[in-house]
N, C-alpha and C positions, 0 to 999 in steps of 0.2 A: 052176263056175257060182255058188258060192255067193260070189266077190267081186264079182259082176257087177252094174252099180250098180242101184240100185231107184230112182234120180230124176235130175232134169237129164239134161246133153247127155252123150254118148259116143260115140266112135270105133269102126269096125268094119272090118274087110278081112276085105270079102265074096269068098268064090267060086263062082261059079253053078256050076250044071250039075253038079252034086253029087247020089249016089244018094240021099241021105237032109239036110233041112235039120240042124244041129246046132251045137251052140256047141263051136269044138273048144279054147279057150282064150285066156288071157292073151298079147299078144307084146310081150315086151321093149323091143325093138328099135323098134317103132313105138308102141307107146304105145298100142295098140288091142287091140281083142277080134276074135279070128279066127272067121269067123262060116261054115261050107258050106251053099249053099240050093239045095233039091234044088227049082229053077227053070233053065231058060235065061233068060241074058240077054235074050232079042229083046224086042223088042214090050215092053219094061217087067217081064217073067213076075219076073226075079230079086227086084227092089224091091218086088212086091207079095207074093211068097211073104217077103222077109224082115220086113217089118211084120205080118204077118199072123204069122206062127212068133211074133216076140219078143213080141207084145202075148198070143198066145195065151200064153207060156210064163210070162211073169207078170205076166200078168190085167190089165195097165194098155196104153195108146192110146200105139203108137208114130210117130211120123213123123221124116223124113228131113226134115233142116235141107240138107243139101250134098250134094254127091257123087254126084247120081243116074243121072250116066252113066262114074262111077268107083266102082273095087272098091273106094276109100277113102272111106267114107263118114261122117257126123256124124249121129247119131239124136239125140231127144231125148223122153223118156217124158211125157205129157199129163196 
């Protein structure tokens, strides 16, 4: 967590439905941060537990530029 950026836009592959939200890491391969949110998908629950976790997690306003009904998504810190 501690290369996780603190400004501008960044990449996430989310996956819901996970017992605990948490940042599980860096992914190589895709060039994103692999993110579990202990949300379900439905009704929007996944996208609002993960702005809600990462803004909590450091203290700044996040929202979702892309991806809102993809586990591939683009945040960007406010």
């Amino acid at each position: 967590m501690n290369d996780f950026p603190s400004s501008g836009r960044f990449k996430v592959l989310a996956k819901p439905s996970c017992s605990e939200s948490k940042i599980i890491g860096w992914d190589e391969e895709n060039k994103a941060w692999r993110v579990e949110i202990g949300a379900p998908a439905d009704d929007n629950k996944a996208n609002i537990e993960l702005i809600k976790f990462l803004s909590k997690s450091f203290k700044k306003q996040v929202r979702i530029v892309s991806g809102l009904s993809s586990r591939v998504k683009f945040l960007e810190f406010l």
